[in-house]
C-alpha positions in Angstrom: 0.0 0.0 0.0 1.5 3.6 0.1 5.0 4.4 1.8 5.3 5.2 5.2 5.0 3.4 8.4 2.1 0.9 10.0 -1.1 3.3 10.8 -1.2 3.7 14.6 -4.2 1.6 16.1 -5.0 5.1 18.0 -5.0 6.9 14.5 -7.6 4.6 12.9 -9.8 4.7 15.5 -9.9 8.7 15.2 -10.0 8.5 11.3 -13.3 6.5 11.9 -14.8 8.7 14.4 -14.1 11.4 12.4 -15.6 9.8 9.7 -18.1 9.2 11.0 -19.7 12.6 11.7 -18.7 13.9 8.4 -20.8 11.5 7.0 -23.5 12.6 9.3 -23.2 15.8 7.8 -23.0 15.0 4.4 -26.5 13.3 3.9 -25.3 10.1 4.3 -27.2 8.0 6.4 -26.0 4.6 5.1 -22.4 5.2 5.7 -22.7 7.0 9.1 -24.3 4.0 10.4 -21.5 1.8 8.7 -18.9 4.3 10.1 -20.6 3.8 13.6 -20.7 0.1 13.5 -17.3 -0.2 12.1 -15.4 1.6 15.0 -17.5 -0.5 17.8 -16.4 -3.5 15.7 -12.5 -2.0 14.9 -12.4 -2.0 18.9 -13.7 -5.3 19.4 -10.9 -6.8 17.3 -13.6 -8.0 13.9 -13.1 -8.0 10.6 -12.9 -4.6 10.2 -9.6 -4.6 12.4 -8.3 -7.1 10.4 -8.8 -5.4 7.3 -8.0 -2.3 8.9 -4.7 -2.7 10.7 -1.4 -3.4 9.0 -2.1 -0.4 6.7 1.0 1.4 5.7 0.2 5.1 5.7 -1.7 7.7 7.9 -5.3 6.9 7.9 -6.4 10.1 7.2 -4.1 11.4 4.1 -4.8 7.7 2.8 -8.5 8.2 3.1 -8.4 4.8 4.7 -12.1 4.6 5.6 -13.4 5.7 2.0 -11.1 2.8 0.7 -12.8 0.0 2.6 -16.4 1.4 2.0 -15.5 2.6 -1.9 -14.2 -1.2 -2.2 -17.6 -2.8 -0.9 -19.5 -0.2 -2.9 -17.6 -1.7 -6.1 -18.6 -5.6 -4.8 -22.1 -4.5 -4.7 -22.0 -2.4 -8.3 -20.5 -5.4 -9.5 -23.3 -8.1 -8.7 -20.3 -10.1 -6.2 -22.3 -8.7 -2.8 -25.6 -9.1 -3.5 -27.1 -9.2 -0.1 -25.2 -5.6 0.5 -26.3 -4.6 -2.9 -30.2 -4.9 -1.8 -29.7 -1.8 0.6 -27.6 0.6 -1.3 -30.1 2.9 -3.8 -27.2 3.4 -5.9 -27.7 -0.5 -6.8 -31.2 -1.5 -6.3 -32.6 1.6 -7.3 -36.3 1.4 -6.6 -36.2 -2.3 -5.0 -33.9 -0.8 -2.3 -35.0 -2.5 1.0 -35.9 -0.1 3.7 -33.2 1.5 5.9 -31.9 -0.6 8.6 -28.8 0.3 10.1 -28.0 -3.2 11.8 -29.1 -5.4 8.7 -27.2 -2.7 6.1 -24.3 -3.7 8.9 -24.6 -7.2 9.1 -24.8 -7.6 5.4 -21.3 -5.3 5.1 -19.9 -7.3 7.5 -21.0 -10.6 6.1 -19.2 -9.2 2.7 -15.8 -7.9 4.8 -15.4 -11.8 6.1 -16.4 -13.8 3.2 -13.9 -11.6 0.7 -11.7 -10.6 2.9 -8.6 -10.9 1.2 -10.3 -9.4 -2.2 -11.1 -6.4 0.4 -7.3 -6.0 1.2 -6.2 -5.9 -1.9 -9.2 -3.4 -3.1 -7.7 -1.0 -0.4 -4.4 -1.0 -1.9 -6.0 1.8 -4.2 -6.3 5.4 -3.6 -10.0 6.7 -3.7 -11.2 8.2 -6.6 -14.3 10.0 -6.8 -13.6 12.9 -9.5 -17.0 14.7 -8.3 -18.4 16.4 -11.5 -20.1 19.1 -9.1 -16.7 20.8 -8.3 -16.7 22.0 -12.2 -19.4 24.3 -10.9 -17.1 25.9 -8.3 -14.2 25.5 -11.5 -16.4 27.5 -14.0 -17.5 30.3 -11.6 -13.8 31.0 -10.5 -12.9 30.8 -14.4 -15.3 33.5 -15.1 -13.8 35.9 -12.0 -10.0 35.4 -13.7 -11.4 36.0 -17.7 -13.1 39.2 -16.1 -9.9 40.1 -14.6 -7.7 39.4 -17.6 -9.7 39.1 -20.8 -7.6 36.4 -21.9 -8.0 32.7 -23.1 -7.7 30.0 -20.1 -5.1 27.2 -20.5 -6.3 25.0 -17.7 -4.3 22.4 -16.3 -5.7 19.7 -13.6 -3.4 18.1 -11.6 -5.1 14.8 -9.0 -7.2 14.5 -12.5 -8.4 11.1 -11.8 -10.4 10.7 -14.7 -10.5 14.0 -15.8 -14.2 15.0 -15.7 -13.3 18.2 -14.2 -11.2 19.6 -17.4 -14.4 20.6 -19.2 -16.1 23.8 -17.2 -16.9 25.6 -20.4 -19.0 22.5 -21.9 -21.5 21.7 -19.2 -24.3 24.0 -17.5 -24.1 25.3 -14.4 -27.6 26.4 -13.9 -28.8 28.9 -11.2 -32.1 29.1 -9.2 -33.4 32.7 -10.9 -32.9 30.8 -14.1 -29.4 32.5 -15.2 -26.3 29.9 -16.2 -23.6 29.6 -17.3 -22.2 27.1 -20.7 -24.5 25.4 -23.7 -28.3 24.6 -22.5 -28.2 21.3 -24.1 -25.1 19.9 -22.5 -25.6 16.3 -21.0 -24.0 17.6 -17.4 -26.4 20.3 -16.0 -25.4 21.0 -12.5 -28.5 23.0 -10.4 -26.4 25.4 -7.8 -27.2 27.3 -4.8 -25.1 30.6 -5.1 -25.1 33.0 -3.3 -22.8 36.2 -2.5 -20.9 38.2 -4.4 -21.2 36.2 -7.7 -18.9 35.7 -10.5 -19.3 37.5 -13.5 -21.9 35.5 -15.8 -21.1 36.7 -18.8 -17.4 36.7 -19.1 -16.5 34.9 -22.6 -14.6 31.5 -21.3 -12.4 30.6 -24.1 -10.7 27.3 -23.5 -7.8 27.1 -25.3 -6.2 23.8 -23.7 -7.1 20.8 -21.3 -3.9 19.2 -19.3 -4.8 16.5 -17.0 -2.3 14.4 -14.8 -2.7 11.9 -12.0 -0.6 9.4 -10.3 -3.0 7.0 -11.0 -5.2 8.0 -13.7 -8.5 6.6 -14.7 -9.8 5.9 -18.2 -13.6 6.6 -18.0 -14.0 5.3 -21.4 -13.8 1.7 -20.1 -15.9 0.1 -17.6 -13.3 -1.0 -15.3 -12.6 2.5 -15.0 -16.4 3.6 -14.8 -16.7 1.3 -11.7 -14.1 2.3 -9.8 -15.4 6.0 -9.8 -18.5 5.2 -9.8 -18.1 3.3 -6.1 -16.5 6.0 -4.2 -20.2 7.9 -4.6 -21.7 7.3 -2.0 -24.4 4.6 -2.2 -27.0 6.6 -0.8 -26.3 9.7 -2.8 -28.5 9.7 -6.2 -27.9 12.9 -7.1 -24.1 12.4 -7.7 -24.4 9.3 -9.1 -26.5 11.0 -11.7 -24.2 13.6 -11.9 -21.6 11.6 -12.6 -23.0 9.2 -15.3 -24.0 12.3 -17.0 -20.2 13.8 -16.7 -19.5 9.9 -18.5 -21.5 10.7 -21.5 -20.1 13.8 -21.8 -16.3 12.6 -21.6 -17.5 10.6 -23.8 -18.3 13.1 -26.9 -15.0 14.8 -25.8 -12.5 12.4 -24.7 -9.5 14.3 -22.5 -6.7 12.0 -22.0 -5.3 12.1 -18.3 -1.5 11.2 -18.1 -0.3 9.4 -15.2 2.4 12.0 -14.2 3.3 13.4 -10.5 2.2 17.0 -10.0 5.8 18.2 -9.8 6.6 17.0 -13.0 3.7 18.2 -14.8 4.5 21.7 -13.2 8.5 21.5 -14.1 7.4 20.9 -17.9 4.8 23.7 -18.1 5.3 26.8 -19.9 3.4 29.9 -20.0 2.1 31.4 -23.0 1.9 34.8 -24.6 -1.5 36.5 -24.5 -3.0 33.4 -22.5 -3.6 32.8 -19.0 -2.6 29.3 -17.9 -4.5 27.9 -14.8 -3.1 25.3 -12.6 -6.4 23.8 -10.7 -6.5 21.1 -7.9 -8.9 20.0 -5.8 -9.1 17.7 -2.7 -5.9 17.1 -3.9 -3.5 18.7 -1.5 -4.6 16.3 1.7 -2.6 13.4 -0.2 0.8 15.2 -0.5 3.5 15.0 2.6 5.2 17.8 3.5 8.4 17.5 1.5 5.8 16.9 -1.9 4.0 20.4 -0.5 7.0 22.4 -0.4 7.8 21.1 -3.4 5.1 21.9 -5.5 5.0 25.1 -4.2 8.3 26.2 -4.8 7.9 24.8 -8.5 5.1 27.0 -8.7 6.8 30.0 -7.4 9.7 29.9 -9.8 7.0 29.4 -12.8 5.4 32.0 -11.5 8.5 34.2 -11.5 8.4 33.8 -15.3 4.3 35.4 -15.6 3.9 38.6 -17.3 0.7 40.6 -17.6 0.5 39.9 -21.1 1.3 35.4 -20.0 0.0 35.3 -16.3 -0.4 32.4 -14.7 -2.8 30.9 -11.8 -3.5 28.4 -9.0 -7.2 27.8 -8.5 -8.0 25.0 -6.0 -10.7 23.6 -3.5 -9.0 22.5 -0.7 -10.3 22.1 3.4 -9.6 25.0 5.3 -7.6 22.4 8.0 -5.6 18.7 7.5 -8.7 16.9 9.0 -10.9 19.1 9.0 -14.7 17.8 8.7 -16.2 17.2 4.9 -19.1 18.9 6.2 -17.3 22.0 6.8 -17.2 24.4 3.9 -14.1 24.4 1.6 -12.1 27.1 0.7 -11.9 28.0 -3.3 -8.7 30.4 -3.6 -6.7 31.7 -6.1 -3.0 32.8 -6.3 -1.8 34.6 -9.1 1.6 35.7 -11.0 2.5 38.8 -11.3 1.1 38.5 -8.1 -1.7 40.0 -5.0 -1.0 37.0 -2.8 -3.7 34.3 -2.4 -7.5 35.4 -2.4 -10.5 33.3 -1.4 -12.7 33.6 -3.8 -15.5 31.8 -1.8 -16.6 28.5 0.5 -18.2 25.8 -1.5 -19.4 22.3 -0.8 -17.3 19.3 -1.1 -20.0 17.3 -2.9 -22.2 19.2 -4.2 -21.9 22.5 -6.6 -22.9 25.3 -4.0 -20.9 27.9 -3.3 -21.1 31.3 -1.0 -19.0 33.7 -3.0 -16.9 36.9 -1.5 -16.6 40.0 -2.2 -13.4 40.7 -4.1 -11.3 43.5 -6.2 -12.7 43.6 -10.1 -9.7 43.6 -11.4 -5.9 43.3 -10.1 -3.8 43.0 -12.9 -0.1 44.0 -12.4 0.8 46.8 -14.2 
């Protein structure tokens, strides 16, 4: 599994109380009963422990709980967990049996034992759930930088996953008084509760570009790679799972290849370009980075930067928690750091799952001169 050294028994226990109040918050009644049931069975030395301890890396940069529950999620998408299947909506659909935390549990647990060495080895991969509702909180923080600069976007993702994220300009973000923002008839509309100081609507977003780069990328165009995204949704969360089928036909009209590439390297061979703005973007990205990968980014960053003109600036957009382990449910931070540079602005709080965002007020324009 990833580098590092055994997770402390004391950590795991934390990651899963922790987890389970963000999942509380979240909507997700399912999961914060799994969570619950989990920790009382992590302590009484079950399955869960077993599956659960050994694991090299710290719990909660691994995302060690959304592992175990994305790798069920898959058994039951799959058809190989049928008896958890029949109480996840994300399977059954309208056959879903009633919610009852002990029998969703005993069914999970029953799964956790009888595959338990298929569960291990599931863990060894990173979560990836490539939510298509942070493009909302992508294109409204697009259209605050092509106010400010009046220039075409290279956008660069890094943490792509699959690289649903890398088309903001061809979905519809679609607000309550009936304004929007991208084509009306795109397969990805994403309803949003905005409120604030809102972006500017009707900034032209030219796209010139689409980078994407992941350590472990995923092709959406097969289903192997479908799956895998498709089980870190929550299984009791229909409106991302629609979301993110939609954001699948749409990759699928305009495939974007995602190379598998460390962040620092895709940095170290970017370039910025004359009359273009190039955007780096990343989000819940940064939590899976050490220290020594932080500093480096940023320093790569810094000396890019360094390069930026007015005429060739460049950009860091990213949704990122406000703290290392800080709650789901709390609001994230959208900020933007720019070169010639004003330092880093937050642009607004937005949801981790879903594409609402309170928007702040900020200058109108701060190019350097």
């Amino acid at each position: 599994m990833d580098g590092g050294e055994v997770a402390d028994p004391a950590e795991i226990e934390a990651h899963l109380r922790r987890h389970i109040e963000a999942c509380r918050i979240l909507g997700s009644p399912i999961y914060a009963a799994l969570a619950a049931h989990a920790l009382d069975d992590y302590r009484a030395g079950g399955p869960v422990a077993a599956a659960l301890n050994g694991f090299v890396g710290e719990p909660a940069r691994c995302a060690l709980v959304l592992r175990l529950f994305g790798t069920l999620h898959r058994f039951a998408l799959s058809g190989e967990a049928p008896d958890l299947a029949r109480y996840y909506p994300s399977v059954a659909g309208a056959d879903v049996l009633p919610f009852d935390d002990k029998a969703v549990w005993a069914a999970f647990r029953a799964t956790l034992v009888d595959r338990a060495e298929e569960v291990r080895a599931g863990m060894a991969e990173a979560p990836q759930t490539n939510e298509i509702g942070r493009s909302a909180v992508l294109a409204g923080a697009l259209q605050v930088l092509v106010a400010r600069y009046g220039l075409g976007v290279h956008l660069v993702e890094v943490g792509a996953s699959g690289g649903l994220n890398l088309r903001p300009d061809r979905l519809r973000v679609q607000l309550e008084d009936g304004r929007g923002l991208g084509p009306v008839d795109s397969p990805v509309v994403l309803p949003v509760d905005w409120r604030g100081d809102l972006p500017n609507l009707r900034a032209p977003l030219r796209v010139l570009s689409r980078t994407g780069t992941d350590l472990d990328p995923v092709d959406v165009s097969t289903p192997a790679g479908r799956l895998r995204l498709t089980s870190y949704v929550w299984p009791d969360q229909l409106d991302r799972l629609a979301r993110l089928r939609a954001a699948f036909v749409l990759a699928a009209a305009e495939p974007v290849p995602v190379r598998e590439e460390r962040a620092i390297d895709t940095l170290a061979g970017l370039r910025l370009s004359l009359g273009a703005l190039t955007v780096v973007w990343h989000s819940l990205f940064w939590q899976y980075l050490d220290d020594d990968e932080r500093a480096a980014f940023a320093a790569r960053l810094d000396a890019l930067g360094a390069t930026a003109t007015p005429d060739a600036p460049l950009a860091r957009l990213s949704l990122e928690p406000r703290g290392r382990h800080e709650p789901d449910g709390v609001r994230f931070l959208v900020r933007v750091q720019t070169w010639p540079g004003h330092g880093v602005e937050v642009l607004g709080l937005a949801h981790p799952h879903r594409p609402d965002v309170t928007w702040q007020r900020r200058s109108t324009d701060r190019r350097a001169g």
